[in-house]
mmCIF file as Biopython writes it, N, C-alpha, C and O atoms, coordinates in Angstrom:
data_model
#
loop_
_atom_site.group_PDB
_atom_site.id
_atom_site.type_symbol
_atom_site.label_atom_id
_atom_site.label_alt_id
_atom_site.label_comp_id
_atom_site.label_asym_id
_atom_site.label_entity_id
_atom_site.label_seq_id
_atom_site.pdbx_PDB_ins_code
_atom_site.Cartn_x
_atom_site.Cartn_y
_atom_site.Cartn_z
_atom_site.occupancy
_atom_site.B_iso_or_equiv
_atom_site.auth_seq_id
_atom_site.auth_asym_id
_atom_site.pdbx_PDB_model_num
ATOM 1   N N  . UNK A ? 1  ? 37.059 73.939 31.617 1.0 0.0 1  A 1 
ATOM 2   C CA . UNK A ? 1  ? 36.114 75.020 31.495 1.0 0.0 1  A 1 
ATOM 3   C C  . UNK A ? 1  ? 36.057 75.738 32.840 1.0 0.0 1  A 1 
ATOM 4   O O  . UNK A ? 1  ? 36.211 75.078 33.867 1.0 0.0 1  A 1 
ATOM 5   N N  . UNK A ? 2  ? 35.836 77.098 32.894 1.0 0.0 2  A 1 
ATOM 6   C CA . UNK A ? 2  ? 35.722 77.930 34.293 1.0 0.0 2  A 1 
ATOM 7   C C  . UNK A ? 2  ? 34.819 78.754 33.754 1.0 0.0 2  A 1 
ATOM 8   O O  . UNK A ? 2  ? 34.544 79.215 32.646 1.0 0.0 2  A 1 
ATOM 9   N N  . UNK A ? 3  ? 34.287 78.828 35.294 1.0 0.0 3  A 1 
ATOM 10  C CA . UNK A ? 3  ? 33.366 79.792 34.961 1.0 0.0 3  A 1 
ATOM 11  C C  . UNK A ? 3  ? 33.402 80.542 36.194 1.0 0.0 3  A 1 
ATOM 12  O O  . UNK A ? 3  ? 33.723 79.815 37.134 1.0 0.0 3  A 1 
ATOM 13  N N  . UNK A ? 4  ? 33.119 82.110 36.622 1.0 0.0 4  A 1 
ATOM 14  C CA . UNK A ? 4  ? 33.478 82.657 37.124 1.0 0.0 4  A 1 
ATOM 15  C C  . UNK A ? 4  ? 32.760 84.080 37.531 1.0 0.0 4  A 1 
ATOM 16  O O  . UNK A ? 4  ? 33.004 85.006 36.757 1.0 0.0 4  A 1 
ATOM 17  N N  . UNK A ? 5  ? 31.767 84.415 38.831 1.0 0.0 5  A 1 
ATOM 18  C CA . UNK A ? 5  ? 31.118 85.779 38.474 1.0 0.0 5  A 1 
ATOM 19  C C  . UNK A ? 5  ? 31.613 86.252 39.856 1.0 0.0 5  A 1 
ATOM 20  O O  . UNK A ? 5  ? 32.787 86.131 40.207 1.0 0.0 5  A 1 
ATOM 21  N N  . UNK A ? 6  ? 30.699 86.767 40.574 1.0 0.0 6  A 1 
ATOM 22  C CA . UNK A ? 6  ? 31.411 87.928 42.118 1.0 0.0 6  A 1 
ATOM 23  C C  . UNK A ? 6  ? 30.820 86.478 43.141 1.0 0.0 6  A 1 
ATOM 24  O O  . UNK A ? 6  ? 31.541 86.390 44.135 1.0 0.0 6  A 1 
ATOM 25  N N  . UNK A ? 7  ? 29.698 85.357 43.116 1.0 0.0 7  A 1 
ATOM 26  C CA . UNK A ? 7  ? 29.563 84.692 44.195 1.0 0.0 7  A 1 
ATOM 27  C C  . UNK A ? 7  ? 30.507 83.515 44.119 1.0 0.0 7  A 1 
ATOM 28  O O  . UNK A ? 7  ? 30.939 83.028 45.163 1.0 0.0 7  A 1 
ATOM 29  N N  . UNK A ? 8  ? 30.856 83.023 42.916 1.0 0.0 8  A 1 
ATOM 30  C CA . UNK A ? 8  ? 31.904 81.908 42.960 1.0 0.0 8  A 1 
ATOM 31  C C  . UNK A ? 8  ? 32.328 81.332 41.807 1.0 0.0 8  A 1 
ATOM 32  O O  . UNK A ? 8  ? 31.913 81.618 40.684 1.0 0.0 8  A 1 
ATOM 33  N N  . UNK A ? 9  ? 33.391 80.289 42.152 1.0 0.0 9  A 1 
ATOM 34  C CA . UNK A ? 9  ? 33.820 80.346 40.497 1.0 0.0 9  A 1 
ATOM 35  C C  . UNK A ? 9  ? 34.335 78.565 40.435 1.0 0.0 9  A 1 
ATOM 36  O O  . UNK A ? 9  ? 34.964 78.061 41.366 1.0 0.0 9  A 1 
ATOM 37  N N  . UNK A ? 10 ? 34.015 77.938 39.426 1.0 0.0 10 A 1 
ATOM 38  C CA . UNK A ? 10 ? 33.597 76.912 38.993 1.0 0.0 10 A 1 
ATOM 39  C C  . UNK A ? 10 ? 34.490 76.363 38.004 1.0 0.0 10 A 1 
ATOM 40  O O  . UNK A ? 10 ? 34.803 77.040 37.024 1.0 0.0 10 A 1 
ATOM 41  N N  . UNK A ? 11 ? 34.995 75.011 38.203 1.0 0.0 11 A 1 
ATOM 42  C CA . UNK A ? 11 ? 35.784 74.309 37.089 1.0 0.0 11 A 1 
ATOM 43  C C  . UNK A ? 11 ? 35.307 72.979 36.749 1.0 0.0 11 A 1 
ATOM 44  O O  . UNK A ? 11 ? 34.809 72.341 37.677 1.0 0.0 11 A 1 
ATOM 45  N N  . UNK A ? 12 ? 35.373 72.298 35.316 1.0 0.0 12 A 1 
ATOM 46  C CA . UNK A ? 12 ? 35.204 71.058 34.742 1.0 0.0 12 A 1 
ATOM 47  C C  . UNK A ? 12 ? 35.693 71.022 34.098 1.0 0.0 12 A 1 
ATOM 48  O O  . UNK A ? 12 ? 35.735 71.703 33.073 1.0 0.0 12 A 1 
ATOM 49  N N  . UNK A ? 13 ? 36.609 69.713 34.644 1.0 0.0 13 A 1 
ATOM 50  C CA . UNK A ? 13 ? 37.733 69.392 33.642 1.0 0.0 13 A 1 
ATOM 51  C C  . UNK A ? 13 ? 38.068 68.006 33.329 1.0 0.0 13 A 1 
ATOM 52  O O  . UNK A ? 13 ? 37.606 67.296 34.221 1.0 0.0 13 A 1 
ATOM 53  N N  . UNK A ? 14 ? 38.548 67.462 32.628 1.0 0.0 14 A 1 
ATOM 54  C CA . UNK A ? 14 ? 39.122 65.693 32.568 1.0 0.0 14 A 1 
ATOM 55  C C  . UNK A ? 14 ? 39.682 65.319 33.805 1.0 0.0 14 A 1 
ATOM 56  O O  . UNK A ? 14 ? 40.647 66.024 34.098 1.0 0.0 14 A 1 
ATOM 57  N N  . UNK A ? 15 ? 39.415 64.485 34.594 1.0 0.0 15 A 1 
ATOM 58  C CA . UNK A ? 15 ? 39.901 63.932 35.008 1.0 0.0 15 A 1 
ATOM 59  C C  . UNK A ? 15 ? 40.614 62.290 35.541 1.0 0.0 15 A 1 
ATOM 60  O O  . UNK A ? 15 ? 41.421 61.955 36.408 1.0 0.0 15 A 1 
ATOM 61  N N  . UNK A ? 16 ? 39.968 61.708 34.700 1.0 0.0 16 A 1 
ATOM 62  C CA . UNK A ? 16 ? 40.463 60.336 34.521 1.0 0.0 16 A 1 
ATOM 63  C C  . UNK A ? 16 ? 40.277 60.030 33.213 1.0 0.0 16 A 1 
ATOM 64  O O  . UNK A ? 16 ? 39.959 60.934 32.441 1.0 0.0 16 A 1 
ATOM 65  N N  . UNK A ? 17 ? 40.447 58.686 32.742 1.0 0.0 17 A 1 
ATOM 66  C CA . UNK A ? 17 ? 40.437 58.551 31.038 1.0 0.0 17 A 1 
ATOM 67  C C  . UNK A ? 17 ? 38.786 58.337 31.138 1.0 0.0 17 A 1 
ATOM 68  O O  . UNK A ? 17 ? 38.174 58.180 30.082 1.0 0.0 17 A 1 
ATOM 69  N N  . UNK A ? 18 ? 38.040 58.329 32.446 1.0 0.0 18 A 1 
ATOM 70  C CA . UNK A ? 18 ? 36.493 58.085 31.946 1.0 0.0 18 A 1 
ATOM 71  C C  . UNK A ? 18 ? 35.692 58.469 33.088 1.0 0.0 18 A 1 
ATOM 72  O O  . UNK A ? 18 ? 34.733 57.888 33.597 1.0 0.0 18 A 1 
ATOM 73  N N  . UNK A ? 19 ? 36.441 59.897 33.494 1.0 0.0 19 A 1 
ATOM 74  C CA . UNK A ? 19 ? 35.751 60.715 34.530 1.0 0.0 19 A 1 
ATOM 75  C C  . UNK A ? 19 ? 35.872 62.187 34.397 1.0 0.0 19 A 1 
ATOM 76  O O  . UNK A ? 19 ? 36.574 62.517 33.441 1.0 0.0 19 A 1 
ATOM 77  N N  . UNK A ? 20 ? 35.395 63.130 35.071 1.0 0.0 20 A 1 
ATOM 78  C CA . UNK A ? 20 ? 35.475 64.277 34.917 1.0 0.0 20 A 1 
ATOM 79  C C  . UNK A ? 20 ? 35.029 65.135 36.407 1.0 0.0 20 A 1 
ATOM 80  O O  . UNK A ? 20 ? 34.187 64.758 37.222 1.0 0.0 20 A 1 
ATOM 81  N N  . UNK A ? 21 ? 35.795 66.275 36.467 1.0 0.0 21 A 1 
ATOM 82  C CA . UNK A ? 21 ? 35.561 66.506 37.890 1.0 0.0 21 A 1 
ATOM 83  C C  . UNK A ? 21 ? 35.166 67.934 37.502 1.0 0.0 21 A 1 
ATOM 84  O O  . UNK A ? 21 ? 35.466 68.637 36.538 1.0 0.0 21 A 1 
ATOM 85  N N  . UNK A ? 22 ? 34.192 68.173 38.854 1.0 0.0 22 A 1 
ATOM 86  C CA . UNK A ? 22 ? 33.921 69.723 38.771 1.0 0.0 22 A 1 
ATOM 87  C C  . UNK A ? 22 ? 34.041 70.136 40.151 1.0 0.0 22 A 1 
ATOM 88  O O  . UNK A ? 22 ? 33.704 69.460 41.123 1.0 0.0 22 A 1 
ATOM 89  N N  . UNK A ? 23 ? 34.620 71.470 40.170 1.0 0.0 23 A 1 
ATOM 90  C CA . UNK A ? 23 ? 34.920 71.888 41.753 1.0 0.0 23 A 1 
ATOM 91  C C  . UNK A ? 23 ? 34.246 73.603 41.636 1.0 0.0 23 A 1 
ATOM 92  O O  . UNK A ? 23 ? 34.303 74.537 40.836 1.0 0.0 23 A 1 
ATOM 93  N N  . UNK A ? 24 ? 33.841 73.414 42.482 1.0 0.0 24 A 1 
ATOM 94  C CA . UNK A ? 24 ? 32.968 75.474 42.951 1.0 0.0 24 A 1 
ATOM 95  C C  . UNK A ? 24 ? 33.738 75.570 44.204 1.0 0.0 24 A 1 
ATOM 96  O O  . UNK A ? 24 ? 34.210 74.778 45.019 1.0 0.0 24 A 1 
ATOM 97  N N  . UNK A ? 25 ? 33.662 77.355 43.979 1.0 0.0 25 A 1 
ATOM 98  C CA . UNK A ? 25 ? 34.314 77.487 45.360 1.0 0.0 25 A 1 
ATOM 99  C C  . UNK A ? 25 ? 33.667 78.828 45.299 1.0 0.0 25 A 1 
ATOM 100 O O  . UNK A ? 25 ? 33.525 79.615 44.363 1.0 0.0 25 A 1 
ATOM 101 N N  . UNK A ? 26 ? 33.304 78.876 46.592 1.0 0.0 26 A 1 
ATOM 102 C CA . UNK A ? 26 ? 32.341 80.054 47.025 1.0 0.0 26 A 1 
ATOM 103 C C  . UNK A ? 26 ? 33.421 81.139 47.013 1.0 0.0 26 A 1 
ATOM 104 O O  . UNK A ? 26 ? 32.821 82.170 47.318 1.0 0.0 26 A 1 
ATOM 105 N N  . UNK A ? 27 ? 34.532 81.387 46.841 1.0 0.0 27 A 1 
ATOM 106 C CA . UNK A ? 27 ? 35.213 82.625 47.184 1.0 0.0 27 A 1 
ATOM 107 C C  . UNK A ? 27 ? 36.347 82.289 45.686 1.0 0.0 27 A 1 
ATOM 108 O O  . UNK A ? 27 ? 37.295 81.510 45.583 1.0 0.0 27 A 1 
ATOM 109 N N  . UNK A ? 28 ? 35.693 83.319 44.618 1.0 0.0 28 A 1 
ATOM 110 C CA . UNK A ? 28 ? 36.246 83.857 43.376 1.0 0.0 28 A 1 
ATOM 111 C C  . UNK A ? 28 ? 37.446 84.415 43.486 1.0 0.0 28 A 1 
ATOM 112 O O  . UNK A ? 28 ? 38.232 84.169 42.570 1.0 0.0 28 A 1 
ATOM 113 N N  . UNK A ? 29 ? 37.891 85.262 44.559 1.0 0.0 29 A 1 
ATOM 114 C CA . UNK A ? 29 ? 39.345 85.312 44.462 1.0 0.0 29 A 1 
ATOM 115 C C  . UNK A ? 29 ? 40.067 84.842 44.631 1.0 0.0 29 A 1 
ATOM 116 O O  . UNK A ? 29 ? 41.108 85.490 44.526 1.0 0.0 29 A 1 
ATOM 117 N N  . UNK A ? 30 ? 40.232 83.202 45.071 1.0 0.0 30 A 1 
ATOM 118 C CA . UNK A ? 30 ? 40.798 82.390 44.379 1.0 0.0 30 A 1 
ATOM 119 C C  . UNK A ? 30 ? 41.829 82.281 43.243 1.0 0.0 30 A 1 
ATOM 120 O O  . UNK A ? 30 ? 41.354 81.554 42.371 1.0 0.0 30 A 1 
ATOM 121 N N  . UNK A ? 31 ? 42.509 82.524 43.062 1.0 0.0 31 A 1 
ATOM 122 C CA . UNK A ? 31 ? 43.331 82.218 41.787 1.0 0.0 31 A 1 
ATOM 123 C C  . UNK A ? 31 ? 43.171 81.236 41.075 1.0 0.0 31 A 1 
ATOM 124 O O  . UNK A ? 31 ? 43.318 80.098 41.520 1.0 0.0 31 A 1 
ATOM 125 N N  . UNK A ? 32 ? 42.881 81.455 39.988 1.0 0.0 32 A 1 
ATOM 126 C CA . UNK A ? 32 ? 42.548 79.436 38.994 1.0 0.0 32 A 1 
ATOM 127 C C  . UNK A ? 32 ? 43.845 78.796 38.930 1.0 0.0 32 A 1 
ATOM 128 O O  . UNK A ? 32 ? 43.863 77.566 38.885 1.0 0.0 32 A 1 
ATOM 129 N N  . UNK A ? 33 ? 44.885 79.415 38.919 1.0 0.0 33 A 1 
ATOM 130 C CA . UNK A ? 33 ? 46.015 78.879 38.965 1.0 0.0 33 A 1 
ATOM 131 C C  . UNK A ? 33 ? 46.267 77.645 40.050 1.0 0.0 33 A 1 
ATOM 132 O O  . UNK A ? 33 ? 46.771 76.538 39.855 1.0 0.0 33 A 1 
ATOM 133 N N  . UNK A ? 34 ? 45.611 78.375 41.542 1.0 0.0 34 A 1 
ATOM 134 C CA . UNK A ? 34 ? 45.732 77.513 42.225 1.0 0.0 34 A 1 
ATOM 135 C C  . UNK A ? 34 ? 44.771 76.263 41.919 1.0 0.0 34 A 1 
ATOM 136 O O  . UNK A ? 34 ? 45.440 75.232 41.849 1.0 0.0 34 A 1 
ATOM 137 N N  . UNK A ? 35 ? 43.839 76.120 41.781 1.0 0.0 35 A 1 
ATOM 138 C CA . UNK A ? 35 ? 42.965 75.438 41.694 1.0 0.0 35 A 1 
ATOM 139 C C  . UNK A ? 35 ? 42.945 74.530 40.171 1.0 0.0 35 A 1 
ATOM 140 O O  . UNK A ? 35 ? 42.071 73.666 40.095 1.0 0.0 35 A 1 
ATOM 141 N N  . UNK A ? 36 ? 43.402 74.617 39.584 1.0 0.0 36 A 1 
ATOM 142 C CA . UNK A ? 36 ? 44.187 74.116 38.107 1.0 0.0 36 A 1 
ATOM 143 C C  . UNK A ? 36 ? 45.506 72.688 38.529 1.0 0.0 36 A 1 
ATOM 144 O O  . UNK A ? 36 ? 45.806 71.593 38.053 1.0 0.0 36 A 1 
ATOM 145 N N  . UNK A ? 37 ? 45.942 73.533 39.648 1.0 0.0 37 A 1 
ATOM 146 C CA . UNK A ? 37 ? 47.262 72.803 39.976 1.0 0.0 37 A 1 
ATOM 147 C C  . UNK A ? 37 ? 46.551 71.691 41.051 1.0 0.0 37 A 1 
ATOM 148 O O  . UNK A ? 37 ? 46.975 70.536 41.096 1.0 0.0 37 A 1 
ATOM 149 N N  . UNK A ? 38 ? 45.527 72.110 41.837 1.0 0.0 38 A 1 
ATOM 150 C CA . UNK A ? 38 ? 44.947 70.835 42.642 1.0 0.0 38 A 1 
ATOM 151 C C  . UNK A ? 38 ? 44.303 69.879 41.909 1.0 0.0 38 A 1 
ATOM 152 O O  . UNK A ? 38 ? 44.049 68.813 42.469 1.0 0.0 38 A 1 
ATOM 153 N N  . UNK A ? 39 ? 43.911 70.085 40.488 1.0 0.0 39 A 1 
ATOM 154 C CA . UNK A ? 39 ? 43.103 69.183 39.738 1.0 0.0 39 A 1 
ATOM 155 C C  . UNK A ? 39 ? 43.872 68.109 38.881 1.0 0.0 39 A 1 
ATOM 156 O O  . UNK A ? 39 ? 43.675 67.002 38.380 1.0 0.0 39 A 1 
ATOM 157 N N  . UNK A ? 40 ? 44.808 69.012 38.989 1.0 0.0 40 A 1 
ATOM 158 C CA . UNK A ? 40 ? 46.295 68.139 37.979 1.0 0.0 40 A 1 
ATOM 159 C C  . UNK A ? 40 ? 46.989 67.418 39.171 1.0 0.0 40 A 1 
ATOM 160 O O  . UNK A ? 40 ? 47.415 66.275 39.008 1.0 0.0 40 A 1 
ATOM 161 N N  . UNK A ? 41 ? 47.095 67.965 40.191 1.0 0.0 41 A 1 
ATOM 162 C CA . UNK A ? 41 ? 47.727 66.860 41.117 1.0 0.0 41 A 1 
ATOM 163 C C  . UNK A ? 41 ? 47.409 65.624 41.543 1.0 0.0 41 A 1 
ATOM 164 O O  . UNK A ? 41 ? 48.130 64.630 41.457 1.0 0.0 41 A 1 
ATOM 165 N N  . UNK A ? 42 ? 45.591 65.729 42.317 1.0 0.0 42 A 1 
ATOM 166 C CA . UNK A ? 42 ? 44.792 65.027 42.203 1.0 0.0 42 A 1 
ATOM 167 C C  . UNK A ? 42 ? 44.700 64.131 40.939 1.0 0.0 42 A 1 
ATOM 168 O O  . UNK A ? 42 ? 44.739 62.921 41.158 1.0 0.0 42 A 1 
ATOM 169 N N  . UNK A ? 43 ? 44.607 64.463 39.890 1.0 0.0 43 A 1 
ATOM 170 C CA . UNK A ? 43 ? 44.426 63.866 38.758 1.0 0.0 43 A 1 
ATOM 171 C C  . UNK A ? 43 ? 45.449 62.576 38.677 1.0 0.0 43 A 1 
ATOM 172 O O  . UNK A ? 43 ? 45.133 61.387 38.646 1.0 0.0 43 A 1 
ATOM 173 N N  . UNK A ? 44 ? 46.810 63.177 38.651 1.0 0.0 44 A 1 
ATOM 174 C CA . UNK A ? 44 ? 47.781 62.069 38.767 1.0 0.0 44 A 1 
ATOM 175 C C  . UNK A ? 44 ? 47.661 60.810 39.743 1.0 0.0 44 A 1 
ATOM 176 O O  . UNK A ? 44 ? 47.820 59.610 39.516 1.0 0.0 44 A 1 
ATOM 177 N N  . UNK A ? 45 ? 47.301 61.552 40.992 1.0 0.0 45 A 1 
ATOM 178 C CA . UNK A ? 45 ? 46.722 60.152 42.312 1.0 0.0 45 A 1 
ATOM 179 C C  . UNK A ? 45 ? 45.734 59.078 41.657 1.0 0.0 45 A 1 
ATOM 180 O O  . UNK A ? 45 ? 45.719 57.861 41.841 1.0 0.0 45 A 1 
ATOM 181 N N  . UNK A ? 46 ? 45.047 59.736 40.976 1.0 0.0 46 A 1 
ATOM 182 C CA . UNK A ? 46 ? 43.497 59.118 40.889 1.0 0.0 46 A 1 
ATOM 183 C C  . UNK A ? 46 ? 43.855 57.913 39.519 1.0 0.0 46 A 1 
ATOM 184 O O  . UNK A ? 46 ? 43.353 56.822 39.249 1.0 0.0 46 A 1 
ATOM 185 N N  . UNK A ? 47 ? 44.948 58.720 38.872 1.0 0.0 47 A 1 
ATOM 186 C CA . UNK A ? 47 ? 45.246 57.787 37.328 1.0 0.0 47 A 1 
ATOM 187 C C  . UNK A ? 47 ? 46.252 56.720 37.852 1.0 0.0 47 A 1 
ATOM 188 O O  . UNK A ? 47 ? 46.204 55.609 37.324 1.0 0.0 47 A 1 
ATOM 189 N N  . UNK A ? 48 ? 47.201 56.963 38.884 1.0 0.0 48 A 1 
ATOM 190 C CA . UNK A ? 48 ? 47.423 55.779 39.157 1.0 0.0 48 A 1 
ATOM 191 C C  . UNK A ? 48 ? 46.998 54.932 40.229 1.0 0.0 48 A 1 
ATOM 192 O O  . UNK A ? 48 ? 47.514 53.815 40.257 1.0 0.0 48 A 1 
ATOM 193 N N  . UNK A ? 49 ? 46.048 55.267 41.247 1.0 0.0 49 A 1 
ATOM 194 C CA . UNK A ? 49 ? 45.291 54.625 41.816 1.0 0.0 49 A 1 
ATOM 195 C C  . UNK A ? 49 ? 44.616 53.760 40.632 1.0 0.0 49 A 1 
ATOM 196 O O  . UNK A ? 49 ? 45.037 52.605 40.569 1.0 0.0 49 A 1 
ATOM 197 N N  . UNK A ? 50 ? 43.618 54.133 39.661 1.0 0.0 50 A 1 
ATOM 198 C CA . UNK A ? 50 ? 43.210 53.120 38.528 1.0 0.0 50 A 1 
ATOM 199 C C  . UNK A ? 50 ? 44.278 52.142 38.279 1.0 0.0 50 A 1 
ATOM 200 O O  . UNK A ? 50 ? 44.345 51.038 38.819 1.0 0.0 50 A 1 
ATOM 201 N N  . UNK A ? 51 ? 45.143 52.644 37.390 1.0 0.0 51 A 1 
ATOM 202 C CA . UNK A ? 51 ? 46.483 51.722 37.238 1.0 0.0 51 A 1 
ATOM 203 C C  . UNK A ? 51 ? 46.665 50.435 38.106 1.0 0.0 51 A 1 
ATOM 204 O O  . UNK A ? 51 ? 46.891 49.335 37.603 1.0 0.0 51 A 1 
ATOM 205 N N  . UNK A ? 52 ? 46.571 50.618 39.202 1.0 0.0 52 A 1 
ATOM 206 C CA . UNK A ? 52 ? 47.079 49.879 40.536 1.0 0.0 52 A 1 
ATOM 207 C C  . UNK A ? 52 ? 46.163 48.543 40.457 1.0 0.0 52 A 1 
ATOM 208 O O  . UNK A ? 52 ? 46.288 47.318 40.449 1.0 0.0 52 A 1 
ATOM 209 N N  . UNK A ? 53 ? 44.870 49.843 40.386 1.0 0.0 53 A 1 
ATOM 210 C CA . UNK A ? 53 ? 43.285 48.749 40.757 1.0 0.0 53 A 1 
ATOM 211 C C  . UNK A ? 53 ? 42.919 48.102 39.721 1.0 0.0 53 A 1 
ATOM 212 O O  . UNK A ? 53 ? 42.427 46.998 39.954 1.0 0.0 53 A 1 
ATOM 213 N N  . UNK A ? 54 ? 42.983 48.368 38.831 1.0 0.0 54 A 1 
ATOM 214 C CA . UNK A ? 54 ? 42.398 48.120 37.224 1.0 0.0 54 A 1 
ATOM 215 C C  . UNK A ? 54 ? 42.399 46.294 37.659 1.0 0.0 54 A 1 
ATOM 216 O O  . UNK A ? 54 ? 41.344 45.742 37.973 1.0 0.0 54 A 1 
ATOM 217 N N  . UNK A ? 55 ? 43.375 45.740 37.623 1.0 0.0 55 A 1 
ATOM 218 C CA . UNK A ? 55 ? 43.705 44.529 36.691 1.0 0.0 55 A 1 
ATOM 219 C C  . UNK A ? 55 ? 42.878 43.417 38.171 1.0 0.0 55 A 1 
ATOM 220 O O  . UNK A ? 55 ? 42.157 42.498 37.783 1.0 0.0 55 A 1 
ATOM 221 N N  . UNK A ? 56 ? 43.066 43.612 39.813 1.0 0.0 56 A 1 
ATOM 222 C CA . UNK A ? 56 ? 42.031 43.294 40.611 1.0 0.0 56 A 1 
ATOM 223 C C  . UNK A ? 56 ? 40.742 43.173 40.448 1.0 0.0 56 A 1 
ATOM 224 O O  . UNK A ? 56 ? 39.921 42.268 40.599 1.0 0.0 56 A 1 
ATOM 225 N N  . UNK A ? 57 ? 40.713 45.104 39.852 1.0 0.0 57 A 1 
ATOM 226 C CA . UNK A ? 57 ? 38.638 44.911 39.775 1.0 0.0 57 A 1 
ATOM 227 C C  . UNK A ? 57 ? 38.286 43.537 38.626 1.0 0.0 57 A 1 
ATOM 228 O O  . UNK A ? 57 ? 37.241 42.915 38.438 1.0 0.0 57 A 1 
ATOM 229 N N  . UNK A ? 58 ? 39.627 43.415 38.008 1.0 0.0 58 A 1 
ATOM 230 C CA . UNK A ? 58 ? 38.625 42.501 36.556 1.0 0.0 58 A 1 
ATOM 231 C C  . UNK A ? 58 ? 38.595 41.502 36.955 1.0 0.0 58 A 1 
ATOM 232 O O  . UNK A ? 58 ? 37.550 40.917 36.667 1.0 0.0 58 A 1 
ATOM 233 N N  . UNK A ? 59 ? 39.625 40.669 37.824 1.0 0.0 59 A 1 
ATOM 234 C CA . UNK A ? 59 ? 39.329 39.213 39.060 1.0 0.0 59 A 1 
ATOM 235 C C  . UNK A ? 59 ? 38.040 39.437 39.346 1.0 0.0 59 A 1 
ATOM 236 O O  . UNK A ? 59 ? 37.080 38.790 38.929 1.0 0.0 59 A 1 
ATOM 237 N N  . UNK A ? 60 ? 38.031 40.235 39.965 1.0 0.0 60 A 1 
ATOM 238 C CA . UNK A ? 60 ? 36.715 40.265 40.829 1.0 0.0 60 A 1 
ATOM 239 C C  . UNK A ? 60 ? 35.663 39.855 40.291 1.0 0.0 60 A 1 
ATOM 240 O O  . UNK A ? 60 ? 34.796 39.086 40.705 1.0 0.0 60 A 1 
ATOM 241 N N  . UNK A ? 61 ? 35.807 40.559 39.078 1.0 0.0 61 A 1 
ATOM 242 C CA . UNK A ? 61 ? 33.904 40.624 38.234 1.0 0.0 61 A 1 
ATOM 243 C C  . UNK A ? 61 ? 33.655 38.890 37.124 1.0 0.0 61 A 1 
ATOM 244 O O  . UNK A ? 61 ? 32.663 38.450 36.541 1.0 0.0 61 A 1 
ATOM 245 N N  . UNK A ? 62 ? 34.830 38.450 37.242 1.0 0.0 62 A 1 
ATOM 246 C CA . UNK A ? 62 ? 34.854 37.221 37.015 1.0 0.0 62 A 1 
ATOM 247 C C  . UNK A ? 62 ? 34.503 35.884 37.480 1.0 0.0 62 A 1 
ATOM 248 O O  . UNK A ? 62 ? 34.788 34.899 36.798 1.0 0.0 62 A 1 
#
């Protein structure tokens, strides 16, 4: 979702299988393009950072 007027412009989107991220940025001219592509990049870090961690955190809580 974006949202977008003349003071800034705003995204929420999926970002993990049980998170969601939202980013503002005070300066709308911005391209969403760019900012689309940092959420998807990020996104990938963050899904396999989980991956990595997942099967540790469940030791742990045991």
């Amino acid at each position: 979702m974006e949202v977008r007027n003349s003071n800034f412009a705003a995204f929420i989107d999926i970002f993990t299988s049980n998170t969601y991220v939202m980013v503002v940025m005070s300066d709308p001219s911005i391209p969403s393009a760019a900012t689309l592509i940092n959420i998807r990049n990020a996104r990938k870090h963050f899904e396999k950072l989980e991956r990595v961690d997942g099967p540790k955190q469940c030791l742990l809580m045991r």
